[in-house]
C-alpha positions, 0 to 999 in steps of 0.5 A, spaced: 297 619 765 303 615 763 303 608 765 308 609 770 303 614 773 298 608 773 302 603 775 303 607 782 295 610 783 294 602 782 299 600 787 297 606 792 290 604 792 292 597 794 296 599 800 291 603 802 286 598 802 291 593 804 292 599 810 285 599 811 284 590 813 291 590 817 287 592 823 282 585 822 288 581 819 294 577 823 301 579 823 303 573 818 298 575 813 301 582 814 308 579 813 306 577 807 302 582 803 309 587 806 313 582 801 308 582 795 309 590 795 316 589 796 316 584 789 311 589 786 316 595 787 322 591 784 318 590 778 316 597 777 323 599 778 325 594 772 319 596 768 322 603 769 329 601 766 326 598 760 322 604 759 328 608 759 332 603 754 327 603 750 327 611 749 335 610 749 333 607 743 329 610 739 333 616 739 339 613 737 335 610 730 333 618 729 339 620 731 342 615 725 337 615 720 338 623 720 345 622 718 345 617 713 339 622 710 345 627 711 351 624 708 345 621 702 344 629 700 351 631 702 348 636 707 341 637 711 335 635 706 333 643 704 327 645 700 331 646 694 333 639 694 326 637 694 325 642 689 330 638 684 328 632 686 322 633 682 324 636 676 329 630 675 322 626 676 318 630 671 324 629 666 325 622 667 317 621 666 318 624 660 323 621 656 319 614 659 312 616 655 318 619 649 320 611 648 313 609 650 310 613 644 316 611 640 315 602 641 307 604 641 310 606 634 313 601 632 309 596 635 305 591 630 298 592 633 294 586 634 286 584 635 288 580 639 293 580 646 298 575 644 304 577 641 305 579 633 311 579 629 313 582 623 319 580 619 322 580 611 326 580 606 326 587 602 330 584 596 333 587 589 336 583 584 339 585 577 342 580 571 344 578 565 343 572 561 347 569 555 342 565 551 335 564 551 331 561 558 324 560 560 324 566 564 328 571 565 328 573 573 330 565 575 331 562 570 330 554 571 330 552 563 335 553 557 330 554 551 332 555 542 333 561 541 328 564 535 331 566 529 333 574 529 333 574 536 338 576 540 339 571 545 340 573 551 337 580 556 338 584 562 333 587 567 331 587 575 325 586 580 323 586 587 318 581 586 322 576 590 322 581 596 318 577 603 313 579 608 312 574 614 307 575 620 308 571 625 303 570 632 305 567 638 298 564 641 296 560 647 298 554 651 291 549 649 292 543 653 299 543 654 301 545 648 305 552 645 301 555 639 304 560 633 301 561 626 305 564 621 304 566 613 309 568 609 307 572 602 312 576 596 310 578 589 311 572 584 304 570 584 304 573 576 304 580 572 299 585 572 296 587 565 298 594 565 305 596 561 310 594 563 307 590 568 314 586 570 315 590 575 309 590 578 308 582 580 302 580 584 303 579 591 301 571 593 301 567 598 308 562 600 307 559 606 303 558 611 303 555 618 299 553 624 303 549 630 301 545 636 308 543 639 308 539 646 315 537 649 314 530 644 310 531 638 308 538 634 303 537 630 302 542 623 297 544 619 301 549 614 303 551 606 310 549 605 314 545 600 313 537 602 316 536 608 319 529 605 323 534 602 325 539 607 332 542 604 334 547 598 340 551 595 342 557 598 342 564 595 339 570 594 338 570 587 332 564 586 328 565 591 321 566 587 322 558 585 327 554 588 335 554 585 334 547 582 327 547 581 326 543 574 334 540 576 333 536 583 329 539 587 322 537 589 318 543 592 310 547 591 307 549 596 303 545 598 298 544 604 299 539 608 297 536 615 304 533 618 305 530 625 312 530 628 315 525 634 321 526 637 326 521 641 331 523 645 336 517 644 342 521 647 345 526 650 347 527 642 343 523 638 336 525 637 330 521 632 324 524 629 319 521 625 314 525 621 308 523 618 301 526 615 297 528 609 299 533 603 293 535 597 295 530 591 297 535 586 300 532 580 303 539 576 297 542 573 295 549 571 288 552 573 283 552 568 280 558 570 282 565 574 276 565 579 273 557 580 278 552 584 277 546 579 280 539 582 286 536 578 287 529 578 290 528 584 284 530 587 279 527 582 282 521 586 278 522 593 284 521 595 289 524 600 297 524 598 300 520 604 307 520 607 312 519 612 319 521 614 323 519 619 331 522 620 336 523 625 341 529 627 347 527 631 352 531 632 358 532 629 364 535 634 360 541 636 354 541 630 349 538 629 348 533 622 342 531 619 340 525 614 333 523 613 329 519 608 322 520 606 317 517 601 311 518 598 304 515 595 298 519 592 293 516 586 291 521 581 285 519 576 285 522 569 278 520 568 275 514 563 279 509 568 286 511 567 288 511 574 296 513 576 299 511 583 304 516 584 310 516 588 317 518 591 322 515 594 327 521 597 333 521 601 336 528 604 342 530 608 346 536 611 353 534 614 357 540 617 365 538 614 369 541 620 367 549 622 366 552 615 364 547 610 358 544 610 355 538 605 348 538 603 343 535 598 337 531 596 336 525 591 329 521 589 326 517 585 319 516 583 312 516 578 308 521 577 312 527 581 310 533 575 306 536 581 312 537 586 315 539 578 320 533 579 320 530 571 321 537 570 314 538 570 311 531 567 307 527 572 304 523 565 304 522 558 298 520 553 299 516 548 293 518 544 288 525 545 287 526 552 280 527 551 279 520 548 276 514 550 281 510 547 288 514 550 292 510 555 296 514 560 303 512 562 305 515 568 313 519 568 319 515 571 323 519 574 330 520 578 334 526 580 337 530 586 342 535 588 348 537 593 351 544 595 357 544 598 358 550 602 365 554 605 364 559 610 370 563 610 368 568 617 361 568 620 360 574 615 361 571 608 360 564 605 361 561 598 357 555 596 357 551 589 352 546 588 349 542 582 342 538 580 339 534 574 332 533 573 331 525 568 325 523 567 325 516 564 326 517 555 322 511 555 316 513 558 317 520 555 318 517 548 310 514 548 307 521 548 303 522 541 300 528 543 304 533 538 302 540 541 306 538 548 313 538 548 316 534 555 323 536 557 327 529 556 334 532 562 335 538 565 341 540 569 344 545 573 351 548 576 351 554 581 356 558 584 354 564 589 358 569 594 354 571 599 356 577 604 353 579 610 357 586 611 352 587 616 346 584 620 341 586 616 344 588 610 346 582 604 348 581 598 350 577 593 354 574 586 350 569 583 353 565 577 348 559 574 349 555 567 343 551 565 343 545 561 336 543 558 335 536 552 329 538 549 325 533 546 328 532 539 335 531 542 337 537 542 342 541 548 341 548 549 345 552 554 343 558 557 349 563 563 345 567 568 349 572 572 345 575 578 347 580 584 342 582 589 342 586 595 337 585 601 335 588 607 333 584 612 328 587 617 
């Protein structure tokens, strides 16, 4: 029964019963109730009108959305619609799962559910050399050419090809965390024939980062932080372009935290501060067993700070910083060298395509970081007697690149570094079987084209000068060109 069938029974029982007291009730009473019914019929009749407008509307929604679906498909919605409706469905679900299947591919897969990354550098080199150098791939000394030998040599390698893996972790109590280690194949040659061009893969670097707004906080392997820059090229990537001639590197494992200010909307200050393992430039005595070297027969850390400053320069931003540097190496039999360095670096954009770059320090006992081409001390007797005094290598050196960037895909760069450990300390050693380099100075010229996004390539020209130690100049000529693909 319909409501409004409800509503009539409800109100006819209610008369009746009304009908049924009238012969007891008095005439207002009546009056009354005959005006209730009157309000109750009113109300019936506007419960009817809204009935009917509501029916009104609902049938003019379906009368619309019957429409839309019509102009929609073009005409009536037609089993055959539906049935290509589906084929689009399965054919769109097909080529999902085809880029799922690809990506699922390509994906670097982790143990864990952060994200990973790989990236690196496949890198071919070729070169020439005119004269005779302490190695022929990246060459950093000219050295005497042996009587009969031709004096000069050509070849190729891929040992300076990269691999990096980065991982992107959690947020621990506040900070982002991210690993990376990066690894190539200038650890060393295997001993089969023609083993050069088999080069053992080696660790480079290394990094585990905390970084909150303000400070970050690095435990990694990587050139000494108080001397962050190197020349750029792609034909020295295996050693920097001015090791031995300027610039300060090993990779070094290191503790560093960082603090920034933001002082402006166009200044900003950082100051680095942290510990580095003390090497002082010595080989490993053995294949297998870590034996320590002086530095860290000291028991003692390297320490070391940095503070810099980037500021702008119209719309890019300038460098410049300074470092310094102690750490105390023992060389038994109470002969103690405190090491030190004192560094100033800078990276100053000339305009929109030039850009000057560079280093320079000074110090004592930097053979580690291969500053005094590798002489961190002399003995002025055998080292292994008791009466030997060791004298710790003063030395000084730097480099500065000048960079043109003629369009965003090509660059040429030029830059000169020289290496001078102090002849006076040099002059004491009496050990005759060690040879120590008393200058080495370098001059480099690269083009470097970017004919694609990933794809590099390179022209590299390198003179070397070296004063060996008995006074003698030797000149060595390197021409490298590489290409690489970046991925």
């Amino acid at each position: 029964m319909t409501r409004p069938g409800i509503a009539l029974l409800g109100l006819f029982v209610w008369t009746s019963s009304l009908a049924a007291q009238q012969t007891t009730s008095p005439s207002a009473d009546m009056q009354k109730l005959q005006a209730e019914v009157e309000q109750l019929t009113s109300a019936l009749q506007s419960m009817r009108s809204e009935v009917q407008s509501c029916r009104d509307e609902i049938h003019s929604l379906r009368t619309e959305l019957e429409a839309a679906k019509s102009a929609q498909s073009g005409g009536p919605v037609a089993e055959t619609d539906v049935t290509h409706a589906v084929s689009d469905l399965r054919e769109d679900q097909a080529v999902t799962d085809s880029r799922v299947a690809t990506l699922y591919q390509t994906k670097v897969e982790s143990g864990s559910k952060y994200r990973v990354r790989l990236s690196g550098l496949a890198l071919f080199n070729t070169f020439v050399n005119r004269g005779t150098v302490n190695t022929t791939s990246v060459p950093n000394l000219a050295l005497p050419t042996l009587e009969g030998q031709p004096g000069g040599s050509i070849g190729g390698t891929f040992r300076q090809t990269l691999f990096t893996l980065q991982a992107f972790g959690p947020e621990v109590g506040g900070a982002r965390t991210s690993a990376s280690v990066q690894f190539g194949f200038y650890g060393g040659f295997t001993r089969t024939l023609d083993g050069y061009v088999q080069g053992l893969a080696s660790l480079r670097t290394a990094d585990i980062a905390f970084d909150w707004s303000k400070w970050s906080l690095n435990f990694m392997q990587d050139k000494p932080f108080i001397s962050p820059l190197s020349p750029t090229t792609l034909a020295a990537i295996g050693t920097p372009e001015f090791a031995y001639s300027g610039d300060l590197w090993t990779w070094t494992p290191q503790i560093v935290a960082e603090r920034t200010w933001q002082v402006s909307e166009t200044v900003k200050s950082h100051l680095q501060f942290g510990f580095l393992d003390p090497f002082n430039g010595e080989l490993p005595a053995g294949f297998y067993l870590r034996q320590p070297e002086a530095g860290e027969l000291s028991r003692t850390p390297g320490i070391a700070a940095r503070p810099s400053l980037d500021f702008s320069i119209g719309s890019q931003i300038a460098t410049i910083g300074a470092g310094g540097y102690f750490a105390r190496q023992n060389y038994g039999y109470g002969h103690v060298i405190d090491a030190w360095a004192a560094t100033l670096d800078w990276n100053l954009p000339l305009g929109e395509r030039w850009a000057l770059s560079g280093e320079l320090h000074r110090g004592l006992g930097l053979g580690g970081m291969w500053g005094a081409i590798g002489t961190s001390v002399v003995y002025t007797a055998p080292e292994n007697s008791s009466y030997a005094r060791v004298v710790g290598v003063n030395t000084v050196g730097g480099w500065s690149q000048l960079k043109f960037k003629a369009t965003e895909k090509w660059e040429v760069n030029g830059a000169f570094g020289e290496e001078s450990p102090f002849a006076a300390d040099l002059l004491q050693n009496t050990d005759p079987t060690y040879q120590p380099v008393l200058r080495n100075w370098t001059t480099m010229v690269n083009v470097i084209d970017h004919p694609r996004s990933n794809l590099l390539l390179s022209l590299e020209y390198r003179h070397l000068n070296t004063v060996l130690f008995s006074g003698q100049t030797r000149t060595a000529e390197h021409i490298n060109l590489g290409v690489g693909v970046a991925f």
